[in-house]
C-alpha positions in Angstrom: -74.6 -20.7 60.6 -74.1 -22.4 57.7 -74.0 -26.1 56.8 -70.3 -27.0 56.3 -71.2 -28.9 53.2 -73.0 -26.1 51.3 -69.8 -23.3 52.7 -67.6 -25.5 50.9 -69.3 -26.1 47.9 -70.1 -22.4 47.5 -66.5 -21.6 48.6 -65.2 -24.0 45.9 -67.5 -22.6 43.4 -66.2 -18.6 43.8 -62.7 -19.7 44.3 -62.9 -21.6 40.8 -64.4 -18.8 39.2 -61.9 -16.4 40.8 -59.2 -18.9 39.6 -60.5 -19.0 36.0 -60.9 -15.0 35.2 -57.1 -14.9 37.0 -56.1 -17.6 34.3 -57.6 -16.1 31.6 -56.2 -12.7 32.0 -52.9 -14.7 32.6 -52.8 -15.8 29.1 -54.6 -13.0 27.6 -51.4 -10.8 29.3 -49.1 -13.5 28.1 -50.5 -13.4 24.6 -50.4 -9.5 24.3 -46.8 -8.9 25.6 -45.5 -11.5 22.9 -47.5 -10.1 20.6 -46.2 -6.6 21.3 -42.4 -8.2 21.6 -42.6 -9.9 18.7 -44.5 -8.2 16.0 -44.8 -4.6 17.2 -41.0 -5.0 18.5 -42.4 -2.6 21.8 -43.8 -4.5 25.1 -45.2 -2.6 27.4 -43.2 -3.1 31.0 -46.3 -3.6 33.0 -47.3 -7.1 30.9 -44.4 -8.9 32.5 -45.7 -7.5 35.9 -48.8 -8.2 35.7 -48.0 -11.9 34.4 -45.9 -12.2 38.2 -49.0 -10.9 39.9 -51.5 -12.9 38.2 -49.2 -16.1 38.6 -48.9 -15.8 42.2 -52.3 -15.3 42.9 -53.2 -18.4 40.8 -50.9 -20.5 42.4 -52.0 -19.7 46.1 -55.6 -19.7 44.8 -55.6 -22.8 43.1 -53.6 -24.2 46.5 -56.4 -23.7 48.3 -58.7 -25.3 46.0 -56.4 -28.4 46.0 -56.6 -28.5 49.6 -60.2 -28.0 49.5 -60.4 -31.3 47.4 -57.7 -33.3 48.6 -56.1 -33.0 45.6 -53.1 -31.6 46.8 -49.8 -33.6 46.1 -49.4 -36.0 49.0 -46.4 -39.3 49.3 -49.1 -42.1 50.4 -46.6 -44.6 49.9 -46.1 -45.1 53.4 -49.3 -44.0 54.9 -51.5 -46.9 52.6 -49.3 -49.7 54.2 -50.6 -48.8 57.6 -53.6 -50.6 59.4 -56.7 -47.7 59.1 -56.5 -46.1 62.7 -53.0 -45.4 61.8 -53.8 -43.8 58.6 -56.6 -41.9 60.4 -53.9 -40.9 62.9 -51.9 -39.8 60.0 -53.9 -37.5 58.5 -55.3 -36.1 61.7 -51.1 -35.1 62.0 -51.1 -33.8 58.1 -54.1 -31.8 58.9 -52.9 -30.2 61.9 -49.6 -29.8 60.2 -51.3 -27.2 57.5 -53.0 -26.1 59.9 -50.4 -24.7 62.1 -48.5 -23.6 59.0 -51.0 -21.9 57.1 -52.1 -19.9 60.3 -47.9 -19.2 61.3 -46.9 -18.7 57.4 -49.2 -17.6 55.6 -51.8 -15.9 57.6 -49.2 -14.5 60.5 -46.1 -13.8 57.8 -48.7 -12.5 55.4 -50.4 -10.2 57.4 -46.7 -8.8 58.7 -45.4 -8.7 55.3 -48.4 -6.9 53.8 -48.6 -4.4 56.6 -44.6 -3.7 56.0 -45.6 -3.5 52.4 -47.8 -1.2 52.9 -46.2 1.1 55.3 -43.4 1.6 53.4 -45.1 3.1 50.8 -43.7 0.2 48.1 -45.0 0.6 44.5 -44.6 -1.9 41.5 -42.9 0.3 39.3 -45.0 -0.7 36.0 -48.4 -1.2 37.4 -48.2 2.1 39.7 -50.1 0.0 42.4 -48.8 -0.1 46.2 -46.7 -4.1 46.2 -48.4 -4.7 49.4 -51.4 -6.0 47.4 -49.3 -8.2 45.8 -48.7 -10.2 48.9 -52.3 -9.8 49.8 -52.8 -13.1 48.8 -50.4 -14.7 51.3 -52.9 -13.9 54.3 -56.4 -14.6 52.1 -55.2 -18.3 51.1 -53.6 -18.9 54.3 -57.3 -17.5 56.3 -59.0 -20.5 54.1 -56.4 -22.7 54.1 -56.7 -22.3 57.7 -60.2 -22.4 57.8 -60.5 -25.5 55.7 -57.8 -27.7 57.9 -59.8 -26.5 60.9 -62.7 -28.4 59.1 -60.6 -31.3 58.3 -59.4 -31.7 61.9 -62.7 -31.6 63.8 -64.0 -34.3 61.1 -60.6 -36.8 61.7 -61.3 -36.3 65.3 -65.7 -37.5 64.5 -63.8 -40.6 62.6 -62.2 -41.8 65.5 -64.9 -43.1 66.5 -66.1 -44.2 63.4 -65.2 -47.7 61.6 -63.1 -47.3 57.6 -61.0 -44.5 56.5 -61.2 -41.2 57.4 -61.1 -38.0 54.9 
């Protein structure tokens, strides 16, 4: 099995890269369908789509990498007043708070709503491509989200018995 410190590093390292070719052709997209609005006076339908499609995917993406790096946005104000085995209690409760809803929401609702997606047969009508992979997403950052939180718990757990802050 692999060392949890090089699985994340590698994990944050692909999910970057994913995140940085999904930007790209984000603004490339962008750039074409105002070009095509503006100057040829004729944008195609499917550049709007695909903008929606590359949007989501960024956002849930770069979710996870902000999870992965505790850069998520987080209220401390309340949390940095408390003595540190509070605050260690505090995030072990945060953790096991995405945990639970990443595995309920995102993986569980995801999976469901892909599946009904799919089965129904649902196409996005400029793309031609089944919608269902359009939500694919929901269940892929959820299954890391998930998977990182799991981390994050089992090492707030190790710093209970540790002295200083936990992260």
């Amino acid at each position: 099995m692999m060392h949890h410190g090089r699985f994340h590093r590698a994990l944050v390292k692909v999910l970057s890269a994913l995140c940085a070719v999904l930007f790209a052709a984000l603004v490339l997209d962008v750039l074409w369908g105002v070009f095509t609005r503006q100057v040829l006076n004729d944008q195609p339908a499917w550049t709007d789509e695909l903008a929606r499609f590359l949007l989501v995917w960024l956002a849930l993406l770069g979710g996870v990498l902000a999870y992965a790096d505790d850069r998520h946005l987080g209220v401390d104000v309340l949390v940095s007043r408390l003595d540190p085995a509070a605050q260690r209690i505090a995030l072990l409760v945060s953790h096991l708070g995405v945990f639970g809803f990443s595995l309920a929401v995102l993986v569980a609702g995801g999976v469901e709503l892909f599946v009904s997606r799919w089965e129904a047969g649902q196409m996005m009508s400029a793309l031609d491509i089944r919608k269902a992979w359009f939500y694919l997403v929901l269940p892929l950052a959820g299954s890391l989200i998930t998977l990182m939180a799991g981390g994050k718990v089992i090492r707030s757990l190790k710093s209970f018995g540790e002295r200083g802050e936990a992260r």
